[in-house]
Biotite code that builds the C-alpha atoms (Angstrom):
import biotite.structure as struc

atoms = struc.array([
    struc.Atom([134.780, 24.722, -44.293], chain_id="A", res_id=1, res_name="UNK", atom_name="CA", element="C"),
    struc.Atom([135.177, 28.163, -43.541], chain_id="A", res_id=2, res_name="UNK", atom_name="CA", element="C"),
    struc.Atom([136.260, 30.464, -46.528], chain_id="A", res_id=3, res_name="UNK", atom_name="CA", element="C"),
    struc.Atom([137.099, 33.076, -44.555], chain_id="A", res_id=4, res_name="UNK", atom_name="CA", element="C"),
    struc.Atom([139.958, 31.481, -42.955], chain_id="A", res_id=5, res_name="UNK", atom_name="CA", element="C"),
    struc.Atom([142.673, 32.096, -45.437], chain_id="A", res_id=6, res_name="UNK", atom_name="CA", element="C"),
    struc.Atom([145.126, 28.170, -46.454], chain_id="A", res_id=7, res_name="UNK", atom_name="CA", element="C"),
    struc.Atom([145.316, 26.500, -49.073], chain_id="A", res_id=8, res_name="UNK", atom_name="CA", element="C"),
    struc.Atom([142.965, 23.874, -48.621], chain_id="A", res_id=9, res_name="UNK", atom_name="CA", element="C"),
    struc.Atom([140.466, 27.115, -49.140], chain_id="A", res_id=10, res_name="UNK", atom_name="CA", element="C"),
    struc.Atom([142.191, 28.735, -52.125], chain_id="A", res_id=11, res_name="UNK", atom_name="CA", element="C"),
    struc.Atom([142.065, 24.985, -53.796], chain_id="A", res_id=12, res_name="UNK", atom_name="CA", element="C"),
    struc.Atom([138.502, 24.429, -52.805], chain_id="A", res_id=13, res_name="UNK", atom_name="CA", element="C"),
    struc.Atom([137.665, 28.177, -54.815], chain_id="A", res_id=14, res_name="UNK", atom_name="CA", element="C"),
    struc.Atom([139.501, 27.559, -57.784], chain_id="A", res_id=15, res_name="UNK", atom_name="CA", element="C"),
    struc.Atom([138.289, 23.984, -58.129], chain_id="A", res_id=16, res_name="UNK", atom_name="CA", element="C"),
    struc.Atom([134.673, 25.710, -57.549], chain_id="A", res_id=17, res_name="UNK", atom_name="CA", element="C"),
    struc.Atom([135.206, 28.498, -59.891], chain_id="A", res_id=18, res_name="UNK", atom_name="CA", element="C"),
    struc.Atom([136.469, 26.121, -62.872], chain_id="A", res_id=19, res_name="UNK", atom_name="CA", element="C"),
    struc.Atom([133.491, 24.076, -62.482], chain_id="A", res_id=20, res_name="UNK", atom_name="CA", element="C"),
    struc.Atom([131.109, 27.073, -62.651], chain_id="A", res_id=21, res_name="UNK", atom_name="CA", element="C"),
    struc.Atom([132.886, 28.993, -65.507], chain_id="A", res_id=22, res_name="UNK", atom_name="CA", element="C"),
    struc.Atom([132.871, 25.629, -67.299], chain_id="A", res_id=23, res_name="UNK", atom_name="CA", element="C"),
    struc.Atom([136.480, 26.243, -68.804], chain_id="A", res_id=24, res_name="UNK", atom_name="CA", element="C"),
    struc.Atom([137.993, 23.852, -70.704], chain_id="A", res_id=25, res_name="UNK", atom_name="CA", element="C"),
    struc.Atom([141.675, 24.572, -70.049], chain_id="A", res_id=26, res_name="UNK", atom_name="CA", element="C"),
    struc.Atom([141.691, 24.216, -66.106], chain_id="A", res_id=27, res_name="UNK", atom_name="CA", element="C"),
    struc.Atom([145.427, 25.653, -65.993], chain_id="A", res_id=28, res_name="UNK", atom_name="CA", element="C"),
    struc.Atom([144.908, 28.613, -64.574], chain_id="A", res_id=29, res_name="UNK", atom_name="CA", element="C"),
    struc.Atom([143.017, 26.991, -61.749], chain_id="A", res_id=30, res_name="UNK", atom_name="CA", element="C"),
    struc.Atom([145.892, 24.794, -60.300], chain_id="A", res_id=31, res_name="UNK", atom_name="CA", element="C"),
    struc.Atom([146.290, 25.855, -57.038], chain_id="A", res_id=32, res_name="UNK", atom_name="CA", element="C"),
    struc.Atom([149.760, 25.556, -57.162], chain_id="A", res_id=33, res_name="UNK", atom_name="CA", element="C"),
    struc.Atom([149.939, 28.608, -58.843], chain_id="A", res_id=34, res_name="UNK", atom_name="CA", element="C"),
    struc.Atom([148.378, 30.703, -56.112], chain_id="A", res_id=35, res_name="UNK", atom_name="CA", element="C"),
    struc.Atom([150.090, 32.517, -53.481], chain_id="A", res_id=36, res_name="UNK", atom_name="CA", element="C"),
    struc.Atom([148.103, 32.748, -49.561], chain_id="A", res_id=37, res_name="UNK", atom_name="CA", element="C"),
    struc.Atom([149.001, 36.775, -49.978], chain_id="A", res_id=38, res_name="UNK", atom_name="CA", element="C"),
    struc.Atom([146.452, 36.875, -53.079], chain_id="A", res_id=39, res_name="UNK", atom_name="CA", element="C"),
    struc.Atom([143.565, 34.926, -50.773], chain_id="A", res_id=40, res_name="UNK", atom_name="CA", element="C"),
    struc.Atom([141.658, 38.173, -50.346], chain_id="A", res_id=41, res_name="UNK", atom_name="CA", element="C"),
    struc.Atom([141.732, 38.800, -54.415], chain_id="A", res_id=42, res_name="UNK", atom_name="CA", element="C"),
    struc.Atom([140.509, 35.238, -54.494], chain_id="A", res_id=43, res_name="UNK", atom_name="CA", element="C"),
    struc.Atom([137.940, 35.215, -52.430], chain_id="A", res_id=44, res_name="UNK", atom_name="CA", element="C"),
    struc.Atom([136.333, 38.307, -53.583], chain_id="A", res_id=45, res_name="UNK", atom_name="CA", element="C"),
    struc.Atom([136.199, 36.365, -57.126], chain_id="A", res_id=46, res_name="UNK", atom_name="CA", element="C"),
    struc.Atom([135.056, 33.457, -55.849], chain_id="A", res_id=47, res_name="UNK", atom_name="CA", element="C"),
    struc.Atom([132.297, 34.879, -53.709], chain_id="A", res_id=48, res_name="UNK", atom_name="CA", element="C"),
    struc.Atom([131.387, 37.217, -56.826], chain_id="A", res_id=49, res_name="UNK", atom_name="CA", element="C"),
    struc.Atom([131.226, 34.029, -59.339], chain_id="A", res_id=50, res_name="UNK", atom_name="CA", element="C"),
    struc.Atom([129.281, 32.526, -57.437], chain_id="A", res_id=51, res_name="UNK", atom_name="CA", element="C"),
    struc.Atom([126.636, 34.284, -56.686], chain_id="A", res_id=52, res_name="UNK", atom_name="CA", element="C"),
    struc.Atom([125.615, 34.563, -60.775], chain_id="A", res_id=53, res_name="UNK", atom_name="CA", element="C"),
    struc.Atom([123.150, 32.494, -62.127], chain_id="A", res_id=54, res_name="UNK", atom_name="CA", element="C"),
    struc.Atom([125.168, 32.625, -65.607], chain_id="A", res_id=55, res_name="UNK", atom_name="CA", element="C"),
    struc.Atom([127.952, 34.809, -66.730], chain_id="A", res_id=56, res_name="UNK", atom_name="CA", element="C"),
    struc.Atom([128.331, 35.901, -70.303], chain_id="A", res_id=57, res_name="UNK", atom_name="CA", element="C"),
    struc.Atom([131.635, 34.517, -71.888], chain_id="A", res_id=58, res_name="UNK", atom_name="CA", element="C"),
    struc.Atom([133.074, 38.118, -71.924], chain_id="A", res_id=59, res_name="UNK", atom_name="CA", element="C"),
    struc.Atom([132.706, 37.935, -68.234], chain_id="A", res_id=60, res_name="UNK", atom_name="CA", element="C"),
    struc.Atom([134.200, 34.592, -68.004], chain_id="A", res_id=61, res_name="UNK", atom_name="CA", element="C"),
    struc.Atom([137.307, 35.739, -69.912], chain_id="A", res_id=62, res_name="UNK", atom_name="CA", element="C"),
    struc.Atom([137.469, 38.625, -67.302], chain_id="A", res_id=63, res_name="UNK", atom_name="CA", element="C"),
    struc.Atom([137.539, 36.801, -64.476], chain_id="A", res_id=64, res_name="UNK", atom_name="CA", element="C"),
    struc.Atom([140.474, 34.105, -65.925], chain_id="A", res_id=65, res_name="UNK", atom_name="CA", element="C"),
    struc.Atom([142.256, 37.056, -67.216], chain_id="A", res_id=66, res_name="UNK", atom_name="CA", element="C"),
    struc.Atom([141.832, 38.798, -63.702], chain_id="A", res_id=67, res_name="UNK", atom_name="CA", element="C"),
    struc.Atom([142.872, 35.090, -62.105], chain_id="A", res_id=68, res_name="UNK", atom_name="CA", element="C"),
    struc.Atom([146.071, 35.125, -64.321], chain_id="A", res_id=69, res_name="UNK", atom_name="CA", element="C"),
    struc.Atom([146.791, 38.468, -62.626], chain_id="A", res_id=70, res_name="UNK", atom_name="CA", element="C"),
    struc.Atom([147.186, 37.112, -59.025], chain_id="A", res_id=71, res_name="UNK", atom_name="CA", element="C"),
    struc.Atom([149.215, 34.154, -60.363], chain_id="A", res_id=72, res_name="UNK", atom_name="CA", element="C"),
    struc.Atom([152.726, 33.870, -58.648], chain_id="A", res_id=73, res_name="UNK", atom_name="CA", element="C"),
    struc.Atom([153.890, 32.371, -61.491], chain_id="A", res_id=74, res_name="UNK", atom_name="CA", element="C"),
    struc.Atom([152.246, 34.251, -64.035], chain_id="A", res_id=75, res_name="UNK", atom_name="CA", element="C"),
])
C-alpha cells in the first residue's frame, strides 16, 4: 500500500490506524465516510505524525480528534 497515493482505500486504512493507536472509544470521527480526498494531505500529515509516537498524552489525543473533526466534510 502506498500512502502517498491519495483514495480512499488510503484515507480508510489511516483513520482505521489512527483509532486503533489513539485507543478511542467513540470511533465516529474515524468513519471514512466522513472524509473528503481534498483533506488527504491534512490526513496524512496526522497519520504519519501519530504514528511515529510511542504514546501520546490524552491532551494530545483530544488534539488530534479535535483537529480530525476539522477536516470533516460533514462536520
Amino acid at each position: 500500500m502506498d500512502l502517498n497515493e491519495k483514495s480512499a482505500e488510503n484515507v480508510s486504512y489511516m483513520l482505521d490506524q489512527m483509532a486503533k493507536k489513539l485507543e478511542v472509544a467513540n470511533q465516529i470521527v474515524f468513519d471514512p465516510k466522513g472524509y473528503d480526498l481534498s483533506k488527504y494531505d491534512e490526513i496524512k500529515f496526522m497519520y504519519d505524525f501519530i504514528m511515529k509516537q510511542n504514546t501520546l498524552s490524552a491532551a494530545e489525543t483530544t488534539a488530534f480528534i479535535d483537529e480530525l473533526r476539522s477536516v470533516r466534510v460533514d462536520s
